[in-house]
C-alpha positions in Angstrom: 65.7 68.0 24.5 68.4 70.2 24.1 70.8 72.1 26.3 69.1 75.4 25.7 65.5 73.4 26.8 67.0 72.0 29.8 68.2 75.4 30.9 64.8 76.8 30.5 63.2 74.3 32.6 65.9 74.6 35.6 65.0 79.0 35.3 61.5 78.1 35.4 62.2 75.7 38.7 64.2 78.5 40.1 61.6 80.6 40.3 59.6 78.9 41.3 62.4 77.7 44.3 62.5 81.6 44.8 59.3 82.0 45.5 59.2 79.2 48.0 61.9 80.0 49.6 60.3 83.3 50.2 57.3 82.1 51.3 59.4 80.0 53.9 60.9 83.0 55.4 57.7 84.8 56.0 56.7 82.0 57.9 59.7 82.2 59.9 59.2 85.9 60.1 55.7 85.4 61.9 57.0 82.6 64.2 59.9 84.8 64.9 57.3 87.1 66.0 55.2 85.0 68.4 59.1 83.3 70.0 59.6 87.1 70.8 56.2 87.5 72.2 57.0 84.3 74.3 60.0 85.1 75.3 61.9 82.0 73.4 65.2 82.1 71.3 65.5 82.5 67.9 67.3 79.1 67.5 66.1 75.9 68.4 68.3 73.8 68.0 66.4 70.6 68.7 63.6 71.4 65.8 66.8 72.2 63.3 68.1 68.7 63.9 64.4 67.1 63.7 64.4 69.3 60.5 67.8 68.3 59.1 67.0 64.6 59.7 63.2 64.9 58.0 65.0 66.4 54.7 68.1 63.5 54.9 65.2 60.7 54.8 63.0 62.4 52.2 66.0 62.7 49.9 65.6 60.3 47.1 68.5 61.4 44.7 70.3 62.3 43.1 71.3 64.7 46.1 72.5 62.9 48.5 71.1 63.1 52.0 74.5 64.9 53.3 73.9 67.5 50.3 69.9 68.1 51.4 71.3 68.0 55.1 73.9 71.3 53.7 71.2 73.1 51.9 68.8 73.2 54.4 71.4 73.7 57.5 72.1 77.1 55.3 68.8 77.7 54.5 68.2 77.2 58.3 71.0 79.8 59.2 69.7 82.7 56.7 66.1 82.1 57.7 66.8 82.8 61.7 68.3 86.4 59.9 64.6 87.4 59.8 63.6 85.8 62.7 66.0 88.0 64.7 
């Protein structure tokens, strides 16, 4: 395969990453919704941790568990955005 191929295939994943990623933040939109309702903060801190440690033990390579750890801690803090 060439370089031209390769780039193809990482667009395709990107979209489909997008569209994921998207997806993830209407979820968070809704439970942002019923933590209002309930009177609870946007940030739990103890289910970001118990989410930062599932992604560093699901990460097979070749990110490393730090990297995944990174990622999602960001994806974390832009996702409370539409929680708020």
């Amino acid at each position: 395969m060439d370089i031209n191929e390769w780039r193809k295939k990482i667009d395709s994943l990107e979209d489909t990453l997008i569209e994921l990623l998207n997806e993830r933040a209407s979820y968070a939109l809704e439970i942002g919704k019923l933590k209002k309702q309930l009177g609870l903060p946007v940030l739990d801190a103890a289910r970001e941790q118990e989410i930062l440690e599932r992604v560093a033990q699901k990460s097979k390579g070749p990110l490393s568990a730090e990297s995944m750890k990174l990622l999602f801690s960001v994806l974390m803090q832009e996702t409370r955005k539409v929680e708020e």
